[in-house]
CHARMM-style PDB file with segment names, atoms N, HN, CA, C and O in Angstrom:
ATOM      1  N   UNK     1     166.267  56.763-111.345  1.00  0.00      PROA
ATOM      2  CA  UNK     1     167.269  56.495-110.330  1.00  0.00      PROA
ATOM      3  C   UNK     1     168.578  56.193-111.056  1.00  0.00      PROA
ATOM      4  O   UNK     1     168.586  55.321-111.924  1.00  0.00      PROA
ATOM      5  N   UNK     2     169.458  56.731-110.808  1.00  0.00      PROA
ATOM      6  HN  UNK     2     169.452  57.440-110.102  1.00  0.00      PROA
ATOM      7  CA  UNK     2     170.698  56.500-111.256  1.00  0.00      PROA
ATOM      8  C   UNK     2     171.189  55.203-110.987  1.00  0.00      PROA
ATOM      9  O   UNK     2     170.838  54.632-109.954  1.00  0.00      PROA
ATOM     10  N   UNK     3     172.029  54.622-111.862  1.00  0.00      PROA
ATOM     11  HN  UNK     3     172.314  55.085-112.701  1.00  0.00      PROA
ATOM     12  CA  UNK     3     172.631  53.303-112.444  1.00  0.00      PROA
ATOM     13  C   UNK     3     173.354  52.906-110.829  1.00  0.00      PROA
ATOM     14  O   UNK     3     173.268  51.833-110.232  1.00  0.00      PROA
ATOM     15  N   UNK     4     174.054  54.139-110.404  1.00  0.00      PROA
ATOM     16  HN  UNK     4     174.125  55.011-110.889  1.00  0.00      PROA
ATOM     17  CA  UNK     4     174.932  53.296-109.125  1.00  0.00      PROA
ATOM     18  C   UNK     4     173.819  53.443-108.081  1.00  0.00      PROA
ATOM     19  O   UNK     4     173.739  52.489-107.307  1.00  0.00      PROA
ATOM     20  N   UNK     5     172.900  54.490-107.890  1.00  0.00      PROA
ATOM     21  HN  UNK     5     172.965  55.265-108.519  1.00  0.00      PROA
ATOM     22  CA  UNK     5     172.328  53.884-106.332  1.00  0.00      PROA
ATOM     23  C   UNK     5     170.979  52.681-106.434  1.00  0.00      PROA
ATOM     24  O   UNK     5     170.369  52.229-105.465  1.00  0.00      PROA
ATOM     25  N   UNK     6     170.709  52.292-108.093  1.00  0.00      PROA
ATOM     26  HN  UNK     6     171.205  52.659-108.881  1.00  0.00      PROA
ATOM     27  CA  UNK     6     170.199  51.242-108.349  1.00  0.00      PROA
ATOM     28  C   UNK     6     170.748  49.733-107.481  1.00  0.00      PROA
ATOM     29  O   UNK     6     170.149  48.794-106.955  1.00  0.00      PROA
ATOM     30  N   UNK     7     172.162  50.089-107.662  1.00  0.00      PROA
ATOM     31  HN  UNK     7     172.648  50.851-108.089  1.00  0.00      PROA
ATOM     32  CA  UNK     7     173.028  48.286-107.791  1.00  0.00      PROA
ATOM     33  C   UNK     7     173.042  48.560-106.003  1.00  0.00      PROA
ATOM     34  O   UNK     7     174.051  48.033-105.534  1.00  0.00      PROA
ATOM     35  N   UNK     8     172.321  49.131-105.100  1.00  0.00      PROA
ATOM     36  HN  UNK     8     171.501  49.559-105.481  1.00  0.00      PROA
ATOM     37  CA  UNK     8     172.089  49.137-103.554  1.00  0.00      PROA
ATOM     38  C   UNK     8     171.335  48.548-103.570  1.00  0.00      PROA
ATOM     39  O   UNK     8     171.376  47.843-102.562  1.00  0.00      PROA
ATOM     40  N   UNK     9     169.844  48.151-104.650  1.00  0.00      PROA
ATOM     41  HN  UNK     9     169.810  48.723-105.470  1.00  0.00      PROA
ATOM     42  CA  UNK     9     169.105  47.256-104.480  1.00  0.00      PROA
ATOM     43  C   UNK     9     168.952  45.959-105.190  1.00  0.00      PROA
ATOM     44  O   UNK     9     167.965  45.271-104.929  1.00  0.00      PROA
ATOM     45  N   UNK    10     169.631  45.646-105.863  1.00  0.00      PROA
ATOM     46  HN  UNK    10     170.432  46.205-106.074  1.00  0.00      PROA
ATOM     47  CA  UNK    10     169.992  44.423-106.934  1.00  0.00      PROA
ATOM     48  C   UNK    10     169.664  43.165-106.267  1.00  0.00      PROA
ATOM     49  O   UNK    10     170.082  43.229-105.111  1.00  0.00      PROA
ATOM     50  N   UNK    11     169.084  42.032-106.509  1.00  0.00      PROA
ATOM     51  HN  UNK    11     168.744  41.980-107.448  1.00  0.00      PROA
ATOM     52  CA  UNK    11     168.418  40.891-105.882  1.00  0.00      PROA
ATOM     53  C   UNK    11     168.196  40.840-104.511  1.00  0.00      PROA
ATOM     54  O   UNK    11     168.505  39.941-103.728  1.00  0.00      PROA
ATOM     55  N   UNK    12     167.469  42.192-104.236  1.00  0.00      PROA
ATOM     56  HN  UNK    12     167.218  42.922-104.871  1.00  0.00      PROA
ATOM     57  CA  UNK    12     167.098  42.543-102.683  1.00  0.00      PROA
ATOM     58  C   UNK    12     165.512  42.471-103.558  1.00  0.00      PROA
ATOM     59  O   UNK    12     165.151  42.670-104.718  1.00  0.00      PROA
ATOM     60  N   UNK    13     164.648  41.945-101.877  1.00  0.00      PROA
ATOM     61  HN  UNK    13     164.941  41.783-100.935  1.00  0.00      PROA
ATOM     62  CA  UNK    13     163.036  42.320-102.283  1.00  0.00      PROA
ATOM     63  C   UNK    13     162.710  43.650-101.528  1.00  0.00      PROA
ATOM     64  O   UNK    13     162.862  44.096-100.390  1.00  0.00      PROA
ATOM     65  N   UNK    14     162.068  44.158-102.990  1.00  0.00      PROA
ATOM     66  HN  UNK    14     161.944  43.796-103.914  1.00  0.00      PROA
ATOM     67  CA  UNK    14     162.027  45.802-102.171  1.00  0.00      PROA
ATOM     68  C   UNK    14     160.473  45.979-102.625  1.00  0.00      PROA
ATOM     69  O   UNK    14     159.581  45.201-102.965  1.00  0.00      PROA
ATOM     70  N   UNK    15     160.595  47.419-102.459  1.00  0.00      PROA
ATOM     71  HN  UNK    15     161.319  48.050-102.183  1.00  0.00      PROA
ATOM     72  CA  UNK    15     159.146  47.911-102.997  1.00  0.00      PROA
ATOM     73  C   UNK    15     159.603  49.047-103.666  1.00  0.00      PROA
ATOM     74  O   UNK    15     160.077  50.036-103.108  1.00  0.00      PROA
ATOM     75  N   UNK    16     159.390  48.829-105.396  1.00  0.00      PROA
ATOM     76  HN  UNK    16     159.005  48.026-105.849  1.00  0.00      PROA
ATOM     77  CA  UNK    16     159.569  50.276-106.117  1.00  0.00      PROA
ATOM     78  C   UNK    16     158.273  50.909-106.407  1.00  0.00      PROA
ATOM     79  O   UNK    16     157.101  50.539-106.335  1.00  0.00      PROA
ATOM     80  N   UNK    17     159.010  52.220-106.834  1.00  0.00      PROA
ATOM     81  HN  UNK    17     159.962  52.520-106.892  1.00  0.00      PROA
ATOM     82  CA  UNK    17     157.759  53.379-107.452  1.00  0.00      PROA
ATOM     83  C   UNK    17     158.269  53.625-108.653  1.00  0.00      PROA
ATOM     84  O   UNK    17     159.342  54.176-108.897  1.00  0.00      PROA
ATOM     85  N   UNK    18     157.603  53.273-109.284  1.00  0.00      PROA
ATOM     86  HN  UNK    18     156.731  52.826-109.085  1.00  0.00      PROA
ATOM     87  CA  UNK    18     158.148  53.246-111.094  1.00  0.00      PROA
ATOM     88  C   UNK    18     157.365  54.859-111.765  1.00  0.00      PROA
ATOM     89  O   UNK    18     156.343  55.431-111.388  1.00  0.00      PROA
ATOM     90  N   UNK    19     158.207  55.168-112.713  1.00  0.00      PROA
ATOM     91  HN  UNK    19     159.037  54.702-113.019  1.00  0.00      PROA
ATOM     92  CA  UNK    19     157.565  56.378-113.461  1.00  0.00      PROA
ATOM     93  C   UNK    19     156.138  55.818-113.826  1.00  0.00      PROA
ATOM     94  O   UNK    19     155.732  54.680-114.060  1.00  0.00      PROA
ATOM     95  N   UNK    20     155.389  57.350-113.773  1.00  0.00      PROA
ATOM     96  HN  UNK    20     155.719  58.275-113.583  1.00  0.00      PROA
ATOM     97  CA  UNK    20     153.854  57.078-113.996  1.00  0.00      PROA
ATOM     98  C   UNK    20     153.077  56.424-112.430  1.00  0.00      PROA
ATOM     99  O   UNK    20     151.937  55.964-112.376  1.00  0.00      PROA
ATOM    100  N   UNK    21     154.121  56.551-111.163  1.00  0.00      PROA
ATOM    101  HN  UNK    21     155.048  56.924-111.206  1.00  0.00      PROA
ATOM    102  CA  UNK    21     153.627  56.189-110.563  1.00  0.00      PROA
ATOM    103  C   UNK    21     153.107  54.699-109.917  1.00  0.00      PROA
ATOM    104  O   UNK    21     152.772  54.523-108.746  1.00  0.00      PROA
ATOM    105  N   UNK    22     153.122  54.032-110.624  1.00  0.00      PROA
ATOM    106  HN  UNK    22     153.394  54.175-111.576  1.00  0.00      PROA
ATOM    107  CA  UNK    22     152.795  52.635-110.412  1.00  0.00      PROA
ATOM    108  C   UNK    22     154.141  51.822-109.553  1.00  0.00      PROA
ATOM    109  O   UNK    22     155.247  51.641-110.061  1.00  0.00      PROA
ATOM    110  N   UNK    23     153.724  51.377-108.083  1.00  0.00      PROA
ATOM    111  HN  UNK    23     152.826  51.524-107.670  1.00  0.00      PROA
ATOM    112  CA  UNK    23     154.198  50.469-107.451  1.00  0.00      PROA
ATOM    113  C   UNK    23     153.973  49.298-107.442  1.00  0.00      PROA
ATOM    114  O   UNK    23     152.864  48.843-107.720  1.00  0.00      PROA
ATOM    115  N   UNK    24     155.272  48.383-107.028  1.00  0.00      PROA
ATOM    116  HN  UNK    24     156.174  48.753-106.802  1.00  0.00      PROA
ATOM    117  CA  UNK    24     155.338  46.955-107.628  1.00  0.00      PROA
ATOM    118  C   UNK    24     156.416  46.574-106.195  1.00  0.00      PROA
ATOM    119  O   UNK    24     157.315  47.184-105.616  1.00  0.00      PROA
ATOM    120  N   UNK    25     155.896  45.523-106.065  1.00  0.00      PROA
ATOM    121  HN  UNK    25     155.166  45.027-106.536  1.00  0.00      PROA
ATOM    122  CA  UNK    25     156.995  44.588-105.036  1.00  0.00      PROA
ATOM    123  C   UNK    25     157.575  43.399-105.485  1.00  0.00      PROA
ATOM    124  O   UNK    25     156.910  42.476-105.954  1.00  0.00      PROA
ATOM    125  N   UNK    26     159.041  43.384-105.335  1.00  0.00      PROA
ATOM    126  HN  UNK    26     159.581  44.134-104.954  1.00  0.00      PROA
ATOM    127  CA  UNK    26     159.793  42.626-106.549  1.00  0.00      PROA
ATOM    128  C   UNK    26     161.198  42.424-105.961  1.00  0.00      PROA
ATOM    129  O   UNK    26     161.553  42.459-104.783  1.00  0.00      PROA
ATOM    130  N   UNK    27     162.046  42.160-107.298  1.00  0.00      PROA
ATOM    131  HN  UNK    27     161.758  42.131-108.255  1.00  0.00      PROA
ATOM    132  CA  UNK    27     163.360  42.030-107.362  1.00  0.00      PROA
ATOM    133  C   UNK    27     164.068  42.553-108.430  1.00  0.00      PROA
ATOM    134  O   UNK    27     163.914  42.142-109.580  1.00  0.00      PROA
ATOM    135  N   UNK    28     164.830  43.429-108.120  1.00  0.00      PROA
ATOM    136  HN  UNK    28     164.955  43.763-107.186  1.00  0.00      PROA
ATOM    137  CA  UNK    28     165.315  43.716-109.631  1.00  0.00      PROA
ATOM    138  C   UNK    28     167.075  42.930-109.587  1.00  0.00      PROA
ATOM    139  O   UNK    28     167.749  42.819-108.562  1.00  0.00      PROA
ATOM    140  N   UNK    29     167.511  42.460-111.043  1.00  0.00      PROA
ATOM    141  HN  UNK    29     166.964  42.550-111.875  1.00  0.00      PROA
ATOM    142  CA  UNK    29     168.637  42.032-111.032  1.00  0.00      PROA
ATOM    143  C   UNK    29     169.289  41.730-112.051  1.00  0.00      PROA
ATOM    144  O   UNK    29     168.667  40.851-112.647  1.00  0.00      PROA
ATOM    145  N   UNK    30     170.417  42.051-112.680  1.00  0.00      PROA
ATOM    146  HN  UNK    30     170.922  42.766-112.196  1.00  0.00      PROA
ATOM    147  CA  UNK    30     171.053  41.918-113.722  1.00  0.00      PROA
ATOM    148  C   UNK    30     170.993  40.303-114.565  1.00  0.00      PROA
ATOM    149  O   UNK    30     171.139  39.273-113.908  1.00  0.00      PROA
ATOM    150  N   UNK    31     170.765  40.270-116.044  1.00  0.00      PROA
ATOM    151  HN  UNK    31     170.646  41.107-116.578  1.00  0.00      PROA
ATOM    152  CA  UNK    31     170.543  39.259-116.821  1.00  0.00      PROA
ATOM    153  C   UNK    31     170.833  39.362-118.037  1.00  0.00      PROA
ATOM    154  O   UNK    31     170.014  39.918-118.769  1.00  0.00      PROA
ATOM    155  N   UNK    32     171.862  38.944-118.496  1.00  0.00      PROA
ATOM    156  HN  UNK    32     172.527  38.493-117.901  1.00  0.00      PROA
ATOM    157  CA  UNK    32     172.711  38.892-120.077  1.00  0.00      PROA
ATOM    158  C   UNK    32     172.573  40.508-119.864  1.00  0.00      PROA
ATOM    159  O   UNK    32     172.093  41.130-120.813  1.00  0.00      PROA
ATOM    160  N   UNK    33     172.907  41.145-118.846  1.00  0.00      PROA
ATOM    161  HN  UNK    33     173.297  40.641-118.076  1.00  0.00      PROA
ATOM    162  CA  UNK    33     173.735  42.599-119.057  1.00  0.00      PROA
ATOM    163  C   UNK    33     172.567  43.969-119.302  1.00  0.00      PROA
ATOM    164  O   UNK    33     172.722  45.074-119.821  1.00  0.00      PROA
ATOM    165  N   UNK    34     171.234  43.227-118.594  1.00  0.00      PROA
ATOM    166  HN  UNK    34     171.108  42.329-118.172  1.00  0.00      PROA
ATOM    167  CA  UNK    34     170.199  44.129-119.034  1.00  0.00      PROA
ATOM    168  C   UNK    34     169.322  44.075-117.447  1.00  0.00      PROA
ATOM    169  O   UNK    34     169.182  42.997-116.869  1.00  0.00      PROA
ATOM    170  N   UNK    35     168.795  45.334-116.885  1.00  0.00      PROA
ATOM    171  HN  UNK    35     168.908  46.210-117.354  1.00  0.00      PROA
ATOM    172  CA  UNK    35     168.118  45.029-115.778  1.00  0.00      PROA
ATOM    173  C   UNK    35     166.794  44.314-115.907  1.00  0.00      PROA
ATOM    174  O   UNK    35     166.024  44.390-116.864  1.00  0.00      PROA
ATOM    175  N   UNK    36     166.653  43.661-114.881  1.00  0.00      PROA
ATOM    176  HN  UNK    36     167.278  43.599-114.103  1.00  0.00      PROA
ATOM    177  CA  UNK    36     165.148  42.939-115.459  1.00  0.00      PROA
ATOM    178  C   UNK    36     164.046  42.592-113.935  1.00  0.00      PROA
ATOM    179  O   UNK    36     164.612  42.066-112.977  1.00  0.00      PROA
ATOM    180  N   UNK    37     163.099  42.793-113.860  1.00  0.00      PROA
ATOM    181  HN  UNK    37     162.639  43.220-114.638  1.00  0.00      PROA
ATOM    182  CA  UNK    37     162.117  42.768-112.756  1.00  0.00      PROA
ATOM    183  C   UNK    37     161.448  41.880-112.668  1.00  0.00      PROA
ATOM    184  O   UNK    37     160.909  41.488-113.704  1.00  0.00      PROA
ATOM    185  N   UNK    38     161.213  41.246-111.535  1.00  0.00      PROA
ATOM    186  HN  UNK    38     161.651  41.564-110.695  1.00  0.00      PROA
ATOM    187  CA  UNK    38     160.687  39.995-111.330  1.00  0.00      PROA
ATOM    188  C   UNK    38     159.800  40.100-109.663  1.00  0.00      PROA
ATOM    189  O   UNK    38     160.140  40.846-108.744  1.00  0.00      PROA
ATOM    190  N   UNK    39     158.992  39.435-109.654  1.00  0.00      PROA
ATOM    191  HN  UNK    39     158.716  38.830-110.401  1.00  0.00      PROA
ATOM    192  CA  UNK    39     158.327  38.997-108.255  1.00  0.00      PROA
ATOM    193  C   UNK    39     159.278  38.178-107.282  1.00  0.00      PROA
ATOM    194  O   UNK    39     159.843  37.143-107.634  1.00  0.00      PROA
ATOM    195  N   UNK    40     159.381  38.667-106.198  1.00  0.00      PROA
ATOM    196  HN  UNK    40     158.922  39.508-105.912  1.00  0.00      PROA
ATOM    197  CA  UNK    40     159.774  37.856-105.188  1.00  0.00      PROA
ATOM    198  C   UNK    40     160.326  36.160-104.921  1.00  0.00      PROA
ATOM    199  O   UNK    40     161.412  35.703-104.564  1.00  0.00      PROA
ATOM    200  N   UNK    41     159.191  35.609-105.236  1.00  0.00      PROA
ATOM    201  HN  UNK    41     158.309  35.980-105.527  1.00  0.00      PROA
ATOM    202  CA  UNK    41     159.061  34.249-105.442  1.00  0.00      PROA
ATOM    203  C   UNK    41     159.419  33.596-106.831  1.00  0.00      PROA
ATOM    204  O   UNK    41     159.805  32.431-106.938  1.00  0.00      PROA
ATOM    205  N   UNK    42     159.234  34.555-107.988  1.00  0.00      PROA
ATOM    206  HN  UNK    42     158.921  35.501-107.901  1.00  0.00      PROA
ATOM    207  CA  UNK    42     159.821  34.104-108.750  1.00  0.00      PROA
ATOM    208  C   UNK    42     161.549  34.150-109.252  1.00  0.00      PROA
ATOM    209  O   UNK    42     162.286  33.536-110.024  1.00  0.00      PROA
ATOM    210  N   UNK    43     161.618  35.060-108.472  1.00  0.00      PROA
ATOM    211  HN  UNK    43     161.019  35.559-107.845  1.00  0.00      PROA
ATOM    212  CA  UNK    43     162.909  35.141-108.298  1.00  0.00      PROA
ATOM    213  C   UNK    43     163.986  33.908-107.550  1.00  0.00      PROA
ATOM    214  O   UNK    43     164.971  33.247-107.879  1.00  0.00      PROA
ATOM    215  N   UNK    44     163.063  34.096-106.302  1.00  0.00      PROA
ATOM    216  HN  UNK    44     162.263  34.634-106.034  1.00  0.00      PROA
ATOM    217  CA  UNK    44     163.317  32.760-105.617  1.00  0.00      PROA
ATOM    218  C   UNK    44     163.788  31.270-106.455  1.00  0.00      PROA
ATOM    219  O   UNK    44     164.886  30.730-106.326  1.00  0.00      PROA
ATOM    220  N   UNK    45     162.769  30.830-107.243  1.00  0.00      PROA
ATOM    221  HN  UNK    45     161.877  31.269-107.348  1.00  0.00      PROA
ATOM    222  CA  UNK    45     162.449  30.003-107.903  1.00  0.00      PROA
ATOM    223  C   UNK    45     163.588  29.781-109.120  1.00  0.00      PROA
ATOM    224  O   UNK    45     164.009  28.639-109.301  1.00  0.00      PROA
ATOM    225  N   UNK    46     164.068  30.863-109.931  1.00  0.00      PROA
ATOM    226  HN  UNK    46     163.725  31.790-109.783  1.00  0.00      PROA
ATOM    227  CA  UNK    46     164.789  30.927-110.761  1.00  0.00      PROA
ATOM    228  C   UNK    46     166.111  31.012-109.988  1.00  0.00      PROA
ATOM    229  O   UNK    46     167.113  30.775-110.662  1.00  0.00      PROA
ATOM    230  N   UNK    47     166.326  31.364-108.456  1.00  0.00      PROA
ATOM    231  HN  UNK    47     165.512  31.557-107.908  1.00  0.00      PROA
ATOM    232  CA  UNK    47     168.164  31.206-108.330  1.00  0.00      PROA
ATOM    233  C   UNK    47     167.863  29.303-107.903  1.00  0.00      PROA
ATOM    234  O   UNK    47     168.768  28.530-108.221  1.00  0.00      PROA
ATOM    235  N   UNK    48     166.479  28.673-107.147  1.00  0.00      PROA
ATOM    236  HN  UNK    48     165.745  29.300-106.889  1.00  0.00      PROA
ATOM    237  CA  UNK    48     166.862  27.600-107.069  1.00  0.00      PROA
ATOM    238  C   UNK    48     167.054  26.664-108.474  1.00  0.00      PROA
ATOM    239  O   UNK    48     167.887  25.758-108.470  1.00  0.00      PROA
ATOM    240  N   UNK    49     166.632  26.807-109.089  1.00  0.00      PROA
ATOM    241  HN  UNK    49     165.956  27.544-109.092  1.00  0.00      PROA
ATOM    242  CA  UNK    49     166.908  26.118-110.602  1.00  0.00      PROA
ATOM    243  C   UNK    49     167.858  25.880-110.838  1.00  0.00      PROA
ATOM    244  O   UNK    49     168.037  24.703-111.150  1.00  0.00      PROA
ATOM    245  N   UNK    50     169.335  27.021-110.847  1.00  0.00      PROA
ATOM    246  HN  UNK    50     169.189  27.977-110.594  1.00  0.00      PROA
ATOM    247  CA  UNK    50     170.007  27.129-110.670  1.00  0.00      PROA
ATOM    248  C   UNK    50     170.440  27.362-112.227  1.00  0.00      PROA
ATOM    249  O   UNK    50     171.645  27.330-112.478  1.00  0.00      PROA
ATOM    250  N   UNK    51     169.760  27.531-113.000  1.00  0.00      PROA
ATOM    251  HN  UNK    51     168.781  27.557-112.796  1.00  0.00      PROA
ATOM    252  CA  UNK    51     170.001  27.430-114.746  1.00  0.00      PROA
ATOM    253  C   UNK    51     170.545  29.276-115.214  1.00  0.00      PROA
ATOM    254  O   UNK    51     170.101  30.209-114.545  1.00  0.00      PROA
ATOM    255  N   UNK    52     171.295  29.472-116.138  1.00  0.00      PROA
ATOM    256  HN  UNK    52     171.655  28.714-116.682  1.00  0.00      PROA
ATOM    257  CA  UNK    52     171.297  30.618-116.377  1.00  0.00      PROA
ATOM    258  C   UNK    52     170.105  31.382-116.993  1.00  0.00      PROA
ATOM    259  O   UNK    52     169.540  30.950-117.998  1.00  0.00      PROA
ATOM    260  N   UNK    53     169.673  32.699-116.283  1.00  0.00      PROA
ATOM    261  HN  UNK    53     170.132  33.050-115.467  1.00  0.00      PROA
ATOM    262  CA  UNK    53     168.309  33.731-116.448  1.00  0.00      PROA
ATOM    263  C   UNK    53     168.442  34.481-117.857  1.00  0.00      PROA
ATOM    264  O   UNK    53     169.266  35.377-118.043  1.00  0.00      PROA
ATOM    265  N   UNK    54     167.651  34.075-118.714  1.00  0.00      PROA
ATOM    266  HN  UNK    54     166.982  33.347-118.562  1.00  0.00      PROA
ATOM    267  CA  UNK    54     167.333  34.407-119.913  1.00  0.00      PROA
ATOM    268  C   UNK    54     166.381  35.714-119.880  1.00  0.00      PROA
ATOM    269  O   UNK    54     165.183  35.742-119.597  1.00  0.00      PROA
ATOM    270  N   UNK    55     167.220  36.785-120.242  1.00  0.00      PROA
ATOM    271  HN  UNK    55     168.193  36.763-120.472  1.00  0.00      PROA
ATOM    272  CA  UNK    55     166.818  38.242-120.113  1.00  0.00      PROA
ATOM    273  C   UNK    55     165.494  38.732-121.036  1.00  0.00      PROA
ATOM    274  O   UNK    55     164.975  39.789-120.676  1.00  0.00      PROA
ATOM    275  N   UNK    56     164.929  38.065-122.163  1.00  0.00      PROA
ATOM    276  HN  UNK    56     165.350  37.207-122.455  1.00  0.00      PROA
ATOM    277  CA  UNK    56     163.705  37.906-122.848  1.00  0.00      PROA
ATOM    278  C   UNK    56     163.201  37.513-122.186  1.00  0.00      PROA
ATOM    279  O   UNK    56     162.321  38.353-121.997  1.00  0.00      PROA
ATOM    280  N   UNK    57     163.015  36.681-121.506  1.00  0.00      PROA
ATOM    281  HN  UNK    57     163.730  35.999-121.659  1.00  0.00      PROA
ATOM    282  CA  UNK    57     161.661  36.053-120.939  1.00  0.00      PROA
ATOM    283  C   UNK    57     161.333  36.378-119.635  1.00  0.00      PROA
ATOM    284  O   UNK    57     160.820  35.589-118.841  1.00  0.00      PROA
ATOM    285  N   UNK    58     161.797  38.225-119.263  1.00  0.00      PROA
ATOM    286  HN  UNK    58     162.213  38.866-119.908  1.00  0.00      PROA
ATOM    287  CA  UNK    58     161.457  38.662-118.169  1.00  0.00      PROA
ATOM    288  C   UNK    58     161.054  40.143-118.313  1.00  0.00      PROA
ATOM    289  O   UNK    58     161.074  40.504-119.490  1.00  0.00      PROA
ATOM    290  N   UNK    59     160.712  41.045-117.480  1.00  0.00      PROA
ATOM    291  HN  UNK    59     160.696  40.752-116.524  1.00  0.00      PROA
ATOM    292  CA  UNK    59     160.455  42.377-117.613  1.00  0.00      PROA
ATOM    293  C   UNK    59     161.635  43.060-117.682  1.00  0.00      PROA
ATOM    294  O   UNK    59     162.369  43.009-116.695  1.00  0.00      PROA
ATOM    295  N   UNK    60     161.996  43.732-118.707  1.00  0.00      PROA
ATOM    296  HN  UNK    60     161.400  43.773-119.508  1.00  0.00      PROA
ATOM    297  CA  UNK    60     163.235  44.666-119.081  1.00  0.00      PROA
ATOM    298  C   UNK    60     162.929  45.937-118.455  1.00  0.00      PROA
ATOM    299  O   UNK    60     161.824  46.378-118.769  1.00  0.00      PROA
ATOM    300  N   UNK    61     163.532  46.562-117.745  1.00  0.00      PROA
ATOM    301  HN  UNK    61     164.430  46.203-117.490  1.00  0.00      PROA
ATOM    302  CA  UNK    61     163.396  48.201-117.236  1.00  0.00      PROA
ATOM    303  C   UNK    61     164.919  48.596-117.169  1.00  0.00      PROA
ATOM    304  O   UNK    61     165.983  48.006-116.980  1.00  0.00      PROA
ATOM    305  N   UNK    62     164.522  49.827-117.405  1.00  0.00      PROA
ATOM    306  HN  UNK    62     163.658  50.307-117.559  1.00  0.00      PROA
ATOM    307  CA  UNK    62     165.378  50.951-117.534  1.00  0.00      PROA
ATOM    308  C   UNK    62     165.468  51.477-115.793  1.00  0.00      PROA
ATOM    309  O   UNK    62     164.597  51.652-114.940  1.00  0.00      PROA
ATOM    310  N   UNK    63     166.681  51.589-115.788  1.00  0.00      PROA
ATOM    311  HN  UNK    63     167.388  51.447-116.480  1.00  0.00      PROA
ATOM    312  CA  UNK    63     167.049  52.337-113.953  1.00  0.00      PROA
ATOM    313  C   UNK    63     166.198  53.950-113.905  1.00  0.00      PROA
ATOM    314  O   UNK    63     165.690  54.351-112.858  1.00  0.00      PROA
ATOM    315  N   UNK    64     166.152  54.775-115.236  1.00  0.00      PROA
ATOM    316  HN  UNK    64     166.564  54.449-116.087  1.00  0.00      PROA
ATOM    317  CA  UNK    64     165.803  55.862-115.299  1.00  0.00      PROA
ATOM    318  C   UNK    64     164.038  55.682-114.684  1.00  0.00      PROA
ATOM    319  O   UNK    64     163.347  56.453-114.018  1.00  0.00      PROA
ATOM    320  N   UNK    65     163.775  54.418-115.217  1.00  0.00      PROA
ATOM    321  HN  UNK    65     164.337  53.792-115.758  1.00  0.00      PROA
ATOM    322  CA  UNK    65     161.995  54.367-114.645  1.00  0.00      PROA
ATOM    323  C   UNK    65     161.790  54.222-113.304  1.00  0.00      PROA
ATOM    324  O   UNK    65     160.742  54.592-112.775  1.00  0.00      PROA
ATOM    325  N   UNK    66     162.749  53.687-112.664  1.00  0.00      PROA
ATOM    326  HN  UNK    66     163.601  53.387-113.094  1.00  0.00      PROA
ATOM    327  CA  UNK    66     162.650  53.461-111.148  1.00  0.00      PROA
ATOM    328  C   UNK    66     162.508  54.785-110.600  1.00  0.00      PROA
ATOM    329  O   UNK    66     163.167  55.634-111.201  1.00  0.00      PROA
ATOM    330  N   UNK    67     161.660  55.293-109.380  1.00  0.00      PROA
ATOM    331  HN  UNK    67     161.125  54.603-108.892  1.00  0.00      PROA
ATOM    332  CA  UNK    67     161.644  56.462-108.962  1.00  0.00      PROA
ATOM    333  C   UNK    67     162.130  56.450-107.281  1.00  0.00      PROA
ATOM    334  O   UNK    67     162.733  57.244-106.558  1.00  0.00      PROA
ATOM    335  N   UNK    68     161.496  55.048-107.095  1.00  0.00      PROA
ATOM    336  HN  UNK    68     161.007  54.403-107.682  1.00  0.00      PROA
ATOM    337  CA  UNK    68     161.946  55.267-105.340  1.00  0.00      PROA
ATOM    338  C   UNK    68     161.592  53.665-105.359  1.00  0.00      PROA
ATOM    339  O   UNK    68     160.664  52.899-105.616  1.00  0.00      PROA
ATOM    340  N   UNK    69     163.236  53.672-104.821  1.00  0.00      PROA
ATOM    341  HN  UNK    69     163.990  54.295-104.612  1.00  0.00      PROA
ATOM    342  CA  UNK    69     163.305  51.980-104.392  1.00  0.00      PROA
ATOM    343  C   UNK    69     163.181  51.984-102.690  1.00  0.00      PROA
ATOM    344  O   UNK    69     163.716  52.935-102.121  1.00  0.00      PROA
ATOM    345  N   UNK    70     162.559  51.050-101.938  1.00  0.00      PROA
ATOM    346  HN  UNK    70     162.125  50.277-102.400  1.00  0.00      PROA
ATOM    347  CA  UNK    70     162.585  51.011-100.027  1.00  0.00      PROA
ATOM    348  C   UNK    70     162.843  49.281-100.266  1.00  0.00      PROA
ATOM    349  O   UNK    70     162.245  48.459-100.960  1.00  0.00      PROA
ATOM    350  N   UNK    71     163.916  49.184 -99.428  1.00  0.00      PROA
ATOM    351  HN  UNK    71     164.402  49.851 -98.864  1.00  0.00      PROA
ATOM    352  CA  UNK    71     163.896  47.766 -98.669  1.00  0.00      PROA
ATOM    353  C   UNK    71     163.135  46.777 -98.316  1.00  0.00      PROA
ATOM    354  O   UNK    71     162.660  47.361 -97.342  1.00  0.00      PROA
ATOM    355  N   UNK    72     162.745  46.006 -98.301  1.00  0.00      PROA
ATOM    356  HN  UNK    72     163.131  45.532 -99.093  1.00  0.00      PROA
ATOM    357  CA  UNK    72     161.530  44.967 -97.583  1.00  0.00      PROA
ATOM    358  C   UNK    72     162.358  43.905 -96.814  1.00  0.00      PROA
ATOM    359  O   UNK    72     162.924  42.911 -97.268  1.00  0.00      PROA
ATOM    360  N   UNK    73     162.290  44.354 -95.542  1.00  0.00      PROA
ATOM    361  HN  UNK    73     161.829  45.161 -95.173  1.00  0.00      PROA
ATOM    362  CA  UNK    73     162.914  43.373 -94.875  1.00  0.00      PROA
ATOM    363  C   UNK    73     162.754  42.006 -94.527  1.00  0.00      PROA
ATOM    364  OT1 UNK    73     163.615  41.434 -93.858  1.00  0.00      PROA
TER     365      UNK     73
END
């Protein structure tokens, strides 16, 4: 998925289809300048903290792996 229709889903909970097929329900969202994937709730959890998101200590993906992002309302 390309870089700009990525940032349509940026700390939205969606449901992706990642290359190789494998779906995941999550959040994806920028961190020290690198995309990074997270669960729902943990996401949650890390904006209440309120501390800055340390981009190692999360799942790094590439926009190119994303195949099909949908909304979760």
């Amino acid at each position: 998925m390309a870089s700009q229709e990525i940032s349509n889903y940026l700390n939205k909970h969606c449901r992706f289809r990642f290359r190789g097929g494998k779906e995941a329900f999550g959040v994806i969202w920028e961190a020290d300048g690198t995309l990074v994937f997270t669960s729902k709730e943990r996401h949650d959890r890390l904006l209440l903290q309120d501390i800055p998101t340390d981009a190692s200590d999360l799942l790094q993906i590439d926009s190119a792996d994303v195949m099909i992002a949908e909304l979760i309302s």
